[in-house]
N, C-alpha and C positions, 0 to 999 in steps of 0.2 A: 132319573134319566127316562126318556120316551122312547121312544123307534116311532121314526116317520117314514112308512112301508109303503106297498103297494100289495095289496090283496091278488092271488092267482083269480082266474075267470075258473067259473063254476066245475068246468071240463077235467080241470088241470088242479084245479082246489079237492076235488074227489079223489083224482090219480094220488095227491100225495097222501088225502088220508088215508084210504084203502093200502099206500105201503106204508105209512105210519104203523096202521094198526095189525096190520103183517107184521112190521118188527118185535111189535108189543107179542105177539101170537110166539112168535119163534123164535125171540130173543131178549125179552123182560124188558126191552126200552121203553120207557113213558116220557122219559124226560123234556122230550121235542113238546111234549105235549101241553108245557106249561105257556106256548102260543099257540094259544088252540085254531089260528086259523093259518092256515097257506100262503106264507109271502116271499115278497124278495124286501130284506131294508133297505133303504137307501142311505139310511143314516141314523145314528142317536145320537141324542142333545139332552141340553141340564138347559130349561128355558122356563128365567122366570114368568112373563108373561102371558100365557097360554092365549089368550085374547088375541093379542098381538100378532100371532103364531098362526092362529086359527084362519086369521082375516088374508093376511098373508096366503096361506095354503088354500083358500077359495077364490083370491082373485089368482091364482097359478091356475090352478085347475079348471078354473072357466075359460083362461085364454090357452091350454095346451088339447090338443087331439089325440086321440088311442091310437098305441104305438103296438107293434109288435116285438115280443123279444123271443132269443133262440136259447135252446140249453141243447148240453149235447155232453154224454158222460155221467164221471162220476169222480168227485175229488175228497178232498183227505185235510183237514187240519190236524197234522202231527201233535201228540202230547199226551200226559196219562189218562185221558180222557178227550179221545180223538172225536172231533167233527167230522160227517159222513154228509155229504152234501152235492146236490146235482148244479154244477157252474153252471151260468147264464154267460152269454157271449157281449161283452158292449160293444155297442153298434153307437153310431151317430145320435140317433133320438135318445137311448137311454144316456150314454153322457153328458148330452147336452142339459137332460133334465136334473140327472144329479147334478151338475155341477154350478148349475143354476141354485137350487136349494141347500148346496152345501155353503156357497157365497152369501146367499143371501137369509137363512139362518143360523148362521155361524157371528154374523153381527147380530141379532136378537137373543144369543146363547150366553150364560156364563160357563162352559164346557162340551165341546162335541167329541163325538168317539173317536180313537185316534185312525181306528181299521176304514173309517170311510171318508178319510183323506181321500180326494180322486185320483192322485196319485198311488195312494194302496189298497185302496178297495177293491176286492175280488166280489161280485156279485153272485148269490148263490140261494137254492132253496134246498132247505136245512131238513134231513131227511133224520139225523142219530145225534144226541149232543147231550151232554152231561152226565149220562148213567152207560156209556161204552168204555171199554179199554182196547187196550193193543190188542191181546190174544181173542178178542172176539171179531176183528176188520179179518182176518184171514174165511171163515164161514158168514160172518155179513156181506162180504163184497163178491165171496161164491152167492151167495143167492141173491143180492141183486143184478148179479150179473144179467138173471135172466128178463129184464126190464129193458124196454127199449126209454132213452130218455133225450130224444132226439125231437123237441118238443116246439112249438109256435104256440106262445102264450102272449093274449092282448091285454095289455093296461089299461086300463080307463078309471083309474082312480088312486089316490095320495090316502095313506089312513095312519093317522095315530093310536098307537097300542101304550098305553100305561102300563105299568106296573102297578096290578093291585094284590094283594097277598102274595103265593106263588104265582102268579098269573100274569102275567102281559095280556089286557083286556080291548077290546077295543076302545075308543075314545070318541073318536067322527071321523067318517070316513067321505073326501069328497070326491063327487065325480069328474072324471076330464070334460069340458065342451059347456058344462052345465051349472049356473047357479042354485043344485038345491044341497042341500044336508042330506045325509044319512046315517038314521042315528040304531 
């Protein structure tokens, strides 16, 4: 499976490490860390083609402009190993672009995630996930309480994260407006 993300802007890519590494500091969590960089998903897919995929995701991103999106809080994936996560708000431009790449790599997929159905997808950047439990959200969420997360974050780019060992790596990331790569 891939994740077909959007990368935070520089500003807002710092904010989360520096509380990433806050968490690691006062609370043993590494786990987030195994996407070493700052996103929101839009979606993950089982896509044989990569090519296909590729070409696709750069004639999207040449024809779409940088959007803004809003987060505001702080939410909870309930379970023995609860997600600790700051929502993002969808507005018009972000659904319209998920729902655009959910339609139209969903017909290039032999499997997509079932959580970014546009119908249940909760968008969100991912703050605590696979090494938290219950009895540690009562003093994690006292201390991030004191973070404002009331946030305006621009998009301007679509980026595939692989799965390489434990890691989700980068893969290519394209810009919104612009024909080039970055790799």
């Amino acid at each position: 499976m891939i994740a077909i993300t959007s990368l935070l802007d520089k500003t807002h890519s710092d904010k989360v490490t520096e509380l990433t590494e806050n968490l690691e500091e006062k609370f043993g969590l590494t786990a987030v860390k195994a996407t070493p960089y700052p996103h929101l998903t839009l979606l993950t897919a089982e896509v044989p083609d990569m090519e296909e995929l590729k070409q696709y995701l750069e004639l999207t991103c040449f024809e779409a402009p940088d959007f803004t999106i809003r987060t505001t809080g702080l939410g909870i994936f309930p379970g023995p190993q609860p997600v600790v996560y700051i929502p993002v708000l969808r507005t018009p431009p972000l659904n319209q672009l998920h729902a655009k790449l959910h339609a139209d790599i969903s017909e290039m997929s032999s499997e997509m995630g079932l959580y970014y159905n546009p119908n249940m997808w909760l968008p969100h950047i991912t703050l605590a996930l696979g090494d938290t439990t219950p009895e540690m959200l009562g003093p994690l969420l006292s201390y991030l309480c004191n973070y404002n997360f009331n946030w305006e974050i621009t998009l301007d780019n679509i980026t595939i994260l692989q799965k390489s060992g434990d890691y989700f790596l980068k893969e290519e990331e394209f810009r919104f407006g612009r024909r080039e790569l970055i790799s």
